[in-house]
C-alpha positions in Angstrom: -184.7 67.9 161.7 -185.1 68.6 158.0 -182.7 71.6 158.3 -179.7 69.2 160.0 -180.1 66.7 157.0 -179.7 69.6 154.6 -176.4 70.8 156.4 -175.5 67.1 156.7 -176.2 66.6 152.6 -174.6 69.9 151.3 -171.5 69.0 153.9 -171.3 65.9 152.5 -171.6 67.2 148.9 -169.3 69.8 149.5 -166.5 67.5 150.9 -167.2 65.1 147.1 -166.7 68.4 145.1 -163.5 69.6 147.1 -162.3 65.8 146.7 -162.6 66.3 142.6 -161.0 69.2 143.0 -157.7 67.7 144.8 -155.1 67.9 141.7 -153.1 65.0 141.0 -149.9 66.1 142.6 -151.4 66.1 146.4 -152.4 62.4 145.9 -148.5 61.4 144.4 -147.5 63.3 147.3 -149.5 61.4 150.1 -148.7 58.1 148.3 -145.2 58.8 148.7 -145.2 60.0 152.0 -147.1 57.0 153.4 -145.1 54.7 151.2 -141.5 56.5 152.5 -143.2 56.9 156.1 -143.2 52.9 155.9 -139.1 53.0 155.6 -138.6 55.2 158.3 -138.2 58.0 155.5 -138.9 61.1 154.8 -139.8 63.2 151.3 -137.1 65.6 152.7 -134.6 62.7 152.5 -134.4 62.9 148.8 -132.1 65.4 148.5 -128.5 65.5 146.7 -125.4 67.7 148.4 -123.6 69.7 146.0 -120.2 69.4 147.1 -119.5 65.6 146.1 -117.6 67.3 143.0 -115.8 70.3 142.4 -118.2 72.8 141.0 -117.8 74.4 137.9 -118.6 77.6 136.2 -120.9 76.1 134.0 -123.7 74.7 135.9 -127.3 75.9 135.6 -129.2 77.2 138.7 -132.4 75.5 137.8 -130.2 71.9 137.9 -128.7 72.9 140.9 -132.3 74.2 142.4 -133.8 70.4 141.5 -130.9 68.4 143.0 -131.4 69.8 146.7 -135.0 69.0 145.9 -135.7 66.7 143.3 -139.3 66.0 143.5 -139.9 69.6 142.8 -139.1 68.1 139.0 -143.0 67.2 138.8 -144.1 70.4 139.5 -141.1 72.0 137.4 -142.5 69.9 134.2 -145.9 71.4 134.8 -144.7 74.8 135.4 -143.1 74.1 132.2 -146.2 73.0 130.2 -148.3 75.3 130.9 -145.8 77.8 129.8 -145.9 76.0 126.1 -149.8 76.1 126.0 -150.3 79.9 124.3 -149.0 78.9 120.6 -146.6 81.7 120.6 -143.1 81.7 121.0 -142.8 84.6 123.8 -143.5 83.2 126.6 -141.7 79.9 126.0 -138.3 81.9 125.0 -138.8 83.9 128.3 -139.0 81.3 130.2 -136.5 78.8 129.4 -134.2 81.6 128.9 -134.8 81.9 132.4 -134.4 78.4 133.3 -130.7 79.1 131.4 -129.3 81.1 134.5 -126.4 79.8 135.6 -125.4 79.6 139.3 -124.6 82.9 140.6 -124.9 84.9 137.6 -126.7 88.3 137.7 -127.4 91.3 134.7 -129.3 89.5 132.9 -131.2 91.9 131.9 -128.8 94.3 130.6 -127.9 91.6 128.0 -131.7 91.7 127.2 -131.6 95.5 126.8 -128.4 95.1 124.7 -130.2 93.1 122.0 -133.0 95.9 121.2 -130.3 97.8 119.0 -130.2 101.0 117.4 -133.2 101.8 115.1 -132.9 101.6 111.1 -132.2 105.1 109.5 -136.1 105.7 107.9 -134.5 107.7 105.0 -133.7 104.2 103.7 -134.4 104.3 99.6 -137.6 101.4 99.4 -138.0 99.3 96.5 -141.4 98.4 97.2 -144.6 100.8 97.8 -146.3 98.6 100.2 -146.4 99.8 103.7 -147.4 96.9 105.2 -144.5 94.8 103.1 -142.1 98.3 104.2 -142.8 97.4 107.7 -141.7 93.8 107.7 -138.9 94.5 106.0 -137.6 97.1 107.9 -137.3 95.0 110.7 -136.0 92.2 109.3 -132.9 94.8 107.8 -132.7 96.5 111.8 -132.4 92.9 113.1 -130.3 91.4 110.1 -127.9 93.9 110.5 -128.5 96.7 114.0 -129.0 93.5 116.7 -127.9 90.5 115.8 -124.3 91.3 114.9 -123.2 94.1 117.8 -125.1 90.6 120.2 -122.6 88.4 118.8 -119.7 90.5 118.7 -120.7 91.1 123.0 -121.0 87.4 123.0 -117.4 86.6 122.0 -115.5 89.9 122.6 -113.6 88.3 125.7 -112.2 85.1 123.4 -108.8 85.3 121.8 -109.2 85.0 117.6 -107.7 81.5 117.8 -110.5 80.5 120.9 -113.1 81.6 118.5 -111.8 78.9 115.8 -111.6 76.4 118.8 -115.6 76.5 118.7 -115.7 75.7 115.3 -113.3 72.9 115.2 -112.0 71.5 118.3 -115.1 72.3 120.2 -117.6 70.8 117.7 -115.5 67.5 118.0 -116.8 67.2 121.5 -120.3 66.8 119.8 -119.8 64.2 116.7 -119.2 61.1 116.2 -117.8 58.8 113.3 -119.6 55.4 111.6 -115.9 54.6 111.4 -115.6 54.0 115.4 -117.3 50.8 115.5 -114.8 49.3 113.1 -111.4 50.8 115.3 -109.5 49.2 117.8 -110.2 49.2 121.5 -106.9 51.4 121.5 -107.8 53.4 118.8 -110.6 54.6 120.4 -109.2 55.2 123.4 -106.8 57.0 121.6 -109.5 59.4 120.2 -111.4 60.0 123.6 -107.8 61.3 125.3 -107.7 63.8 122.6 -111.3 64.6 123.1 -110.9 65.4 127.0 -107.7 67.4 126.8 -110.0 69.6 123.9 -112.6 69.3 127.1 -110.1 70.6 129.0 -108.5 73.1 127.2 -111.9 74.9 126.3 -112.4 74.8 130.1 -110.0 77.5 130.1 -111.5 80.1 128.5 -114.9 79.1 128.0 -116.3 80.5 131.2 -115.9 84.0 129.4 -118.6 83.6 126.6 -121.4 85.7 127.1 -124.0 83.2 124.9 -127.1 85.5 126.3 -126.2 88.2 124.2 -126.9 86.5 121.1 -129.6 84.3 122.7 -131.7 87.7 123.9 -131.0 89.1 120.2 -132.3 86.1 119.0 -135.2 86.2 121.4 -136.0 89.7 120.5 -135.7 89.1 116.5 -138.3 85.8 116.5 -141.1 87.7 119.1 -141.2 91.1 116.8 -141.0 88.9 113.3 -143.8 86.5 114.8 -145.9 89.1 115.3 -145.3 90.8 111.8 -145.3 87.6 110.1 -149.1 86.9 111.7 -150.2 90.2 110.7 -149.1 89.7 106.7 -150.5 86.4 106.7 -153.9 87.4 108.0 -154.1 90.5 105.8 -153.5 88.1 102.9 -156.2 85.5 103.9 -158.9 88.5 104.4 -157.8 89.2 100.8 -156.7 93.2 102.5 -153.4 92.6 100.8 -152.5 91.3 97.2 -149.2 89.4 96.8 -149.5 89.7 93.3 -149.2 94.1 93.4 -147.4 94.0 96.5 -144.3 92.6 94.7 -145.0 94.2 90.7 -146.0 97.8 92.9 -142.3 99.2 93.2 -140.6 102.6 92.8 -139.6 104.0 89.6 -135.4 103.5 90.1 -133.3 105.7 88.5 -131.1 105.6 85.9 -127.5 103.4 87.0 -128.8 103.4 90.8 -127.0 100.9 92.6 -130.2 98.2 93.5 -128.7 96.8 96.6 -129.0 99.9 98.3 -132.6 99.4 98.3 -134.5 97.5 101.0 -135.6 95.0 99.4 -132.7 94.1 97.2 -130.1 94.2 99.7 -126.7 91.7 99.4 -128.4 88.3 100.3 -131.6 89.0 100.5 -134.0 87.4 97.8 -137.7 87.7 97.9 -140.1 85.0 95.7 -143.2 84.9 94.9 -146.8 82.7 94.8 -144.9 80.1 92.5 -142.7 77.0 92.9 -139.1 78.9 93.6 -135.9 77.1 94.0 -133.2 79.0 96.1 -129.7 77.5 96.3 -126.5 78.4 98.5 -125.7 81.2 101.4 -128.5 83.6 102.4 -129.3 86.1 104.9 -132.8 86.5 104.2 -135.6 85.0 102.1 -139.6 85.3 102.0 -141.9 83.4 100.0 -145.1 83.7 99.0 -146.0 80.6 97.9 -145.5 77.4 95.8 -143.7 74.3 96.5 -140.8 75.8 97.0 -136.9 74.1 97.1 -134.2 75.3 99.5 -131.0 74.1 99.3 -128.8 76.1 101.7 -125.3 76.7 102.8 -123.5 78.2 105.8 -119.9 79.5 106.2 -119.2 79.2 109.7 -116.0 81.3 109.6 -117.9 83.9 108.9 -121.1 83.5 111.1 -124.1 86.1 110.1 -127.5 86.0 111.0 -130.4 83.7 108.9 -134.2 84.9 108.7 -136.3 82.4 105.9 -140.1 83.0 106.1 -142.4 80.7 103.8 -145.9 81.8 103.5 -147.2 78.4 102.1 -146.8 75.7 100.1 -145.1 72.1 100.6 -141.6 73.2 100.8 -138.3 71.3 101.1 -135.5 72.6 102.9 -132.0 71.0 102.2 -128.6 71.3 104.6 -125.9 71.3 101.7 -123.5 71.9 104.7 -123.9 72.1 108.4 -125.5 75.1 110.1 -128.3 75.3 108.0 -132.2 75.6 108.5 -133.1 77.7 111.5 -129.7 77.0 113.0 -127.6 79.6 114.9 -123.9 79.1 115.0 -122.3 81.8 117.0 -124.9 84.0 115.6 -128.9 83.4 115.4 -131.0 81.4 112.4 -134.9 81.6 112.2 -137.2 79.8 110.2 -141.3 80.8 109.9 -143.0 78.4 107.5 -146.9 79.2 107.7 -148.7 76.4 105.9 -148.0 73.3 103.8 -146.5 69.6 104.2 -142.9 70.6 104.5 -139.5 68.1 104.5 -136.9 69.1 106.3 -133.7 67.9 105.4 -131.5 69.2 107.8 -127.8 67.2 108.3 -126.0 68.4 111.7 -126.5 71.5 113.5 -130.2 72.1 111.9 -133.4 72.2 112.7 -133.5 75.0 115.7 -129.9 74.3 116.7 -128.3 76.9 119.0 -124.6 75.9 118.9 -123.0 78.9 120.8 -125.9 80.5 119.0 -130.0 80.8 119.1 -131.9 78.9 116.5 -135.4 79.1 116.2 -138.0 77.1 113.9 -141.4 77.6 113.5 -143.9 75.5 111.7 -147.8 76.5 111.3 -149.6 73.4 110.0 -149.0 70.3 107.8 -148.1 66.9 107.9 -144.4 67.5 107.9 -141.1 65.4 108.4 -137.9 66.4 110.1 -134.6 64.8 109.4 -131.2 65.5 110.7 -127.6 63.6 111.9 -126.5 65.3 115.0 -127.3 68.5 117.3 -130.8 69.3 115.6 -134.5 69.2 115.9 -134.6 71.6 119.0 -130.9 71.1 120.4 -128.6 73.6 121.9 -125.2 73.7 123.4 -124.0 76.7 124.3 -127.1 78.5 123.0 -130.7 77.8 122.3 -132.5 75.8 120.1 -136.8 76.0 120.1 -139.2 73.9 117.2 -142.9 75.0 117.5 -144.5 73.1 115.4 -148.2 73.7 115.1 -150.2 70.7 113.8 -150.4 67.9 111.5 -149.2 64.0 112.2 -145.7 64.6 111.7 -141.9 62.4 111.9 -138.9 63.6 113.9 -135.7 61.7 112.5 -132.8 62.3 114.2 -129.1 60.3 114.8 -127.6 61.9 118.3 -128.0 64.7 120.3 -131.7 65.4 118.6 -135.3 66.6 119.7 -135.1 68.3 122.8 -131.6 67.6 123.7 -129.4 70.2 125.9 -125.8 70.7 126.2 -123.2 72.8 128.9 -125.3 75.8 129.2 -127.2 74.5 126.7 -131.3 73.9 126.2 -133.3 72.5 123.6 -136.9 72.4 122.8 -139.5 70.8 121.0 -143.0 71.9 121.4 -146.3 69.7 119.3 -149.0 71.0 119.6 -151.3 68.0 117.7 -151.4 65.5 115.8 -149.7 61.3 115.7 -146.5 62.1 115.8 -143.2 59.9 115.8 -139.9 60.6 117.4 -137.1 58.1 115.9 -133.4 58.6 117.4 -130.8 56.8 116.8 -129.7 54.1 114.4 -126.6 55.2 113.0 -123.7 55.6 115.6 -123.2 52.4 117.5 -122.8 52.2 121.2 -118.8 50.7 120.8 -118.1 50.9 124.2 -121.1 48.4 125.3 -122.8 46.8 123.0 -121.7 45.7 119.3 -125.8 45.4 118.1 -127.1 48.6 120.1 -126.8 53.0 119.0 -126.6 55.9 120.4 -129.4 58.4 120.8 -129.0 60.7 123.3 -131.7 61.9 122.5 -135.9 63.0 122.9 -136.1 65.2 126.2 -131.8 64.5 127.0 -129.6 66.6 128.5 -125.5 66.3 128.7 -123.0 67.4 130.2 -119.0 66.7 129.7 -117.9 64.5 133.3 -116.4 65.6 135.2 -115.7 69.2 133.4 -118.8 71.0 132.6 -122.2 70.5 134.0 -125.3 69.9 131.3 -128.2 72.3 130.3 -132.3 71.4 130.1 -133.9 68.9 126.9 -137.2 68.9 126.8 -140.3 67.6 124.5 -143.6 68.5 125.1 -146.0 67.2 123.2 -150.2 67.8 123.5 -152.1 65.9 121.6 -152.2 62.6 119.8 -151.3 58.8 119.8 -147.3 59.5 119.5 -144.4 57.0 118.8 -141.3 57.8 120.6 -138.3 55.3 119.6 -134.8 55.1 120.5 -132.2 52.8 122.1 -129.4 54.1 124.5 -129.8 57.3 126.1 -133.6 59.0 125.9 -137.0 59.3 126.8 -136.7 62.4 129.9 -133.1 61.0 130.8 -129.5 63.2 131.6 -126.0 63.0 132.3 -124.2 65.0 134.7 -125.7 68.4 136.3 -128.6 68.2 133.8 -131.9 67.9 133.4 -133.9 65.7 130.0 -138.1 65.8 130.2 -140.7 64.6 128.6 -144.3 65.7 128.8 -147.2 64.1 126.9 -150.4 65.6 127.4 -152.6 62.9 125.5 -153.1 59.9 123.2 -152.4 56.6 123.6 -148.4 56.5 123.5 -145.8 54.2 123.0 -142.2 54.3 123.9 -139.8 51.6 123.1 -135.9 52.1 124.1 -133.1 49.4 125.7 -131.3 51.0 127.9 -131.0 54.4 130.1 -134.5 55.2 128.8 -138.2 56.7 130.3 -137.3 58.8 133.1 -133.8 57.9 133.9 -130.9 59.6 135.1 -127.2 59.2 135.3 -124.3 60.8 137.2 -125.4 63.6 139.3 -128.4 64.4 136.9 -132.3 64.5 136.6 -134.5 62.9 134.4 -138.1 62.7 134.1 -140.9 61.4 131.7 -144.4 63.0 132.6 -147.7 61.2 130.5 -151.2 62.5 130.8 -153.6 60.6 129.7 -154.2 58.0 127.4 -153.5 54.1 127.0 -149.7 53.9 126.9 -146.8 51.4 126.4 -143.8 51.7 127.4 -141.1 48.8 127.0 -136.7 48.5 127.3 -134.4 46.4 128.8 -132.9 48.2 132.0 -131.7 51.6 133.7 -135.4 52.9 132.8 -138.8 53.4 133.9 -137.9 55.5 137.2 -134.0 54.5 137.6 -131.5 56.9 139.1 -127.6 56.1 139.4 -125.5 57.5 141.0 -126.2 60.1 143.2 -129.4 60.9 140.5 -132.9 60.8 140.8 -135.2 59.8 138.1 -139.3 60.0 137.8 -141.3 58.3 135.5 -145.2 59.4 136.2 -148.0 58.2 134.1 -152.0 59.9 135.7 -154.7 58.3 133.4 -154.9 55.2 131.1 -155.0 51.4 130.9 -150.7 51.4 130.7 -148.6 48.7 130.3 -145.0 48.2 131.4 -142.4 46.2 130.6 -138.9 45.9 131.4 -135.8 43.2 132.0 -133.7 44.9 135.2 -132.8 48.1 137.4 -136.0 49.1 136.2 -140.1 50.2 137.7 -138.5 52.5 140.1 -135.0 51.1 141.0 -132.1 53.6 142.8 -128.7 52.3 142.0 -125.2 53.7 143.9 -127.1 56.5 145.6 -129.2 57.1 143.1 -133.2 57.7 143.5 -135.8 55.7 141.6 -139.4 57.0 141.3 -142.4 55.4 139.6 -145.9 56.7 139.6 -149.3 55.6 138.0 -152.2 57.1 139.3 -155.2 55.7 137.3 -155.8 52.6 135.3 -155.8 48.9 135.3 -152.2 48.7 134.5 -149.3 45.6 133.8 -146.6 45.5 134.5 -144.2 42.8 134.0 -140.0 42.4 134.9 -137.6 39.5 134.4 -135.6 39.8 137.1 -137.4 40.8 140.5 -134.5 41.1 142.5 -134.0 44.6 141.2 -137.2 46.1 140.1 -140.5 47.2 141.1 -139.4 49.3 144.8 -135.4 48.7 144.6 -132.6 50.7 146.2 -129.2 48.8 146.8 -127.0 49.3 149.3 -123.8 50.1 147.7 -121.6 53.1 149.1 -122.4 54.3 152.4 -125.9 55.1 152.5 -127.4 53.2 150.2 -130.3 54.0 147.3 -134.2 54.6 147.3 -136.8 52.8 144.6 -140.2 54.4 145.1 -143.0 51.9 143.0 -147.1 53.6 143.7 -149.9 52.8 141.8 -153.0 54.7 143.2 -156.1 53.5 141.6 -157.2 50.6 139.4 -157.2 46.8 139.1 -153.4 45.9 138.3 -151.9 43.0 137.5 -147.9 42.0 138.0 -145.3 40.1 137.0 -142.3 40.9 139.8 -142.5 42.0 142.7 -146.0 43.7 142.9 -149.3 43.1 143.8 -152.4 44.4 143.0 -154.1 46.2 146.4 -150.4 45.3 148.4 -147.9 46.8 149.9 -144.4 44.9 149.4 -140.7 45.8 150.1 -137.9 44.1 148.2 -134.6 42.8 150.0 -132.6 45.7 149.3 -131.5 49.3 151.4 -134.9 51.2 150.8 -137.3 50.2 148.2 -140.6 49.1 147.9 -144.0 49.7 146.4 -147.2 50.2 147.8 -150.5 49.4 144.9 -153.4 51.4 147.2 -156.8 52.7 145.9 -155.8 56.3 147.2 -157.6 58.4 144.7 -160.8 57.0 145.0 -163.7 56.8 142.3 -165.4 60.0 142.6 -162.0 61.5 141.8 -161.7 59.5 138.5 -165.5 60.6 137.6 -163.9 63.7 137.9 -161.6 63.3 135.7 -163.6 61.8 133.0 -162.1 58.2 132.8 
């Protein structure tokens, strides 16, 4: 008898232990099932064809993947942090160069190949006796000079001369905007957008035949060889196994009337500084600095397009855009930035800040309280291109106007990786929203992706963020949102987090697109007016997924997991006692209207915790709202030895 209550006890043990076990994802799943079951639906059912538009050349495979099954965007965002988790820039480039396919497209890898380059001759004359500094700079010169130009030269060799200017000019049009718009005529502006789209449709032409992997595998190549150099001079120095001091007084003896820039070392714009405050003004191709407080106040011709390497070893460094292009930014070529240590401002104007416009830029910052600034296409933004920001620790402020942090273009992706600290994400607040609102900006921006209706499909934006209580604030377009053929994320590991927006916000999705905003942990806030919080229009789906905390939500409309003109609406919260409050029910918490045809799905769960409502909800309910298929279902599915497990 003893024996049967053992295998009765260890059975029953064994079944609590596999429950803890159970990740997250299994119970969304079986909430959603059950919840869909109850509409006669299936999770198959959310699905998108791909043949309501024409296709073009343009679109990513990863988008198109996620459309015919867009749930598969939960498991895509953890796929995707997990990839960030290793603090080093390989396997993030390798995978969201992946994630860049487009539809169809093959040889990748020979573009990969293509980027390693010839080697640099060794009988080069040195200027400096240190091996270790030798080393460094040799590659620097082979990248600089034996990969990064024969990449970009592949990259464009199928464009006429006058197409290449078109990417400059024209092209760049496509992704600006003036203060001067909000004080034009309705006609004026009208005026200006029929001039945009025939540029849209003229670079539609020819566009197809850039190669951007080229330079975005050179670029790739360059920043994974350099990071690991750049780590390796850096710890020498702190073991004290190198001196800075000797490495830069120890040089050859020269000879009489040599010519010094045939020296590595002293090549053409190169400059190399040392421990103390340095100031460094105009065009470069390379810098390092050892130290100080350093000023940078930089230039870039982008009729003549070269590659940028600056590596700062410490110090509390400011780095100023005196022209677009500049600070880690790749415009038809590649731009890197390494800055090891310090509390760093980045000034950084348009195209900055890890910006891969038809190009690969790549920043990387160590440690420090720092502070990003930029106008448009920066802080992790590419179009055309690739654009990554590691940055490694401290509380720091991401300032940006439109198309900023984590923002992806046509064939376009942009990335910003924190790793700790409080950090704030501001977009916005400078180009107003003319066509809807006279009080309200643009910001396109914080985990947004784009692409140009009905012409060219959109790339990947992404945040992801790991640590810390984190500000994210913006207005019209951000938060894990997208427009057309794209895909925008947001992941937030932990802290409690706010995000404030108004409109098209917080997991939402526009016109054919994906959108999805992914939170941890922590005690979060989250507020806006409408289109947000789990809102997909037309023919989109959007998921907004919050696992542990004491949350609240607020919102005014179309909001809380609302599908609008085919579109899918998904809200999750699996643990917490959670608000949530609405003004208008008829459209929120479990909405899909029944506009065109088949009509629209809002998914609303909550899975654990004592909630309270305003709408449509109920805490331990199950409710459908008078619409095609929506409703919400607040169920204590993950039960309390599963939250033990968790730690809450």
């Amino acid at each position: 008898m003893r024996c049967i209550w053992i295998v009765i006890l260890l059975s029953l043990f064994g079944i609590s232990l596999f429950a803890q076990n159970i990740p997250d994802s299994v119970y969304e799943r079986q909430g959603l099932e059950r919840l869909m079951g109850m509409m006669n639906l299936k999770l198959t059912d959310l699905t998108f064809r791909d043949d309501y538009t024409n296709k073009d050349s343009f679109r990513l495979a990863s988008v198109a993947n996620l459309m015919r099954h867009p749930y598969g965007m939960i498991e895509f965002v953890e796929l995707y942090k997990d990839t960030c988790l290793s603090l080093k820039p390989e396997p993030i480039l390798n995978f969201v160069f992946e994630q860049m396919a487009k539809e169809g497209q093959t040889a990748r890898g020979m573009m990969i190949d293509k980027s390693v380059g010839t080697e640099t001759k060794r009988g080069m004359d040195l200027f400096y006796r240190s091996n270790e500094f030798n080393r460094l700079l040799r590659k620097v010169y082979h990248y600089l000079y034996n990969v990064i130009p024969p990449s970009s030269d592949s990259a464009f060799a199928l464009l006429r001369p006058n197409e290449k200017k078109f990417l400059i000019n024209q092209f760049r049009e496509l992704l600006t905007e003036d203060t001067a718009d909000e004080h034009r005529t309705p006609e004026q502006i009208d005026s200006i957008q029929n001039i945009e789209e025939e540029y849209t449709k003229q670079f539609v032409k020819f566009g197809a035949k850039i190669r951007k992997d080229f330079i975005i595998a050179a670029g790739m190549t360059t920043t994974i060889d350099l990071f690991r150099e750049i780590n390796l001079l850096t710890s020498d120095l702190r073991a004290q196994k190198a001196d800075i001091s000797r490495m830069l007084k120890d040089t050859v003896d020269l000879p009489s009337k040599s010519g010094i820039g045939e020296f590595l070392g002293r090549n053409k714009g190169w400059i190399i500084g040392g421990p103390k405050n340095d100031s460094y003004k105009g065009e470069y191709n390379f810098i390092i600095d050892f130290g100080g407080d350093d000023r940078y106040d930089l230039t870039y011709n982008p009729e003549k397009p070269h590659g940028t390497i600056i590596i700062d070893l410490s110090g509390n460094d400011i780095y100023n855009a005196n022209s677009a292009y500049c600070i880690a930014s790749g415009c038809m070529s590649a731009g890197l930035l390494f800055d090891m240590s310090g509390d760093d401002i980045y000034n950084g104007g348009s195209f900055s800040c890890a910006s891969g416009y038809f190009g690969f830029g790549f920043l990387f910052d160590s440690s420090g309280h720092d502070k990003y600034y930029g106008d448009t296409h920066t802080q992790g933004a590419g179009t055309f291109g690739l654009g990554v920001l590691m940055d490694a620790g401290g509380n720091d402020i991401y300032s940006g106007a439109l198309y900023a942090q984590g923002f992806g273009g046509p064939e376009g992706a942009g990335l910003i990786v924190d790793y700790t600290g409080n950090d704030s994400y501001i977009a916005g607040n400078k180009y107003k929203d003319v066509l809807r609102y006279e009080d309200h900006f643009l910001s396109l921006s914080q985990g947004f992706a784009y692409g140009f209706r009905p012409y060219m499909s959109g790339g990947i934006g992404a945040i992801i963020d790991f640590a810390g209580n984190d500000s994210y604030l913006s207005d019209i377009f951000a938060q894990g949102t997208s427009y057309w053929w794209s895909l925008g994320l947001i992941y937030d590991s932990g802290g409690n987090d706010q995000y404030i927006s108004y409109q098209y916000a917080q997991g939402a999705a526009t016109h054919m697109s994906l959108g999805v905003l992914l939170d941890q942990s922590g005690n979060d806030f989250y507020r806006g007016k409408g289109l947000m919080q789990g809102c997909g229009h037309d023919y989109s789906c959007a998921i907004m997924l919050d696992r542990n905390g004491n949350d609240i939500y607020h919102a005014y409309d179309l909001s809380q997991a609302a599908g609008s003109a085919n579109g899918f609406g998904i809200q999750i919260d699996d643990r917490g006692d959670d608000a949530y409050y609405v003004m208008k029910k008829h459209n929120t918490q479990g909405f899909g209207d029944a506009r065109r045809d088949f009509g629209s799905i809002g998914l609303f769960l909550d899975l654990n915790g004592t909630d309270k409502y305003d709408g449509n909800g109920g805490d331990n309910l199950i409710w459908k709202t008078p619409s095609k298929w929506g409703g919400g279902m607040d169920w204590e599915l993950i039960k309390q030895d599963s939250i033990k497990a968790k730690g809450q």
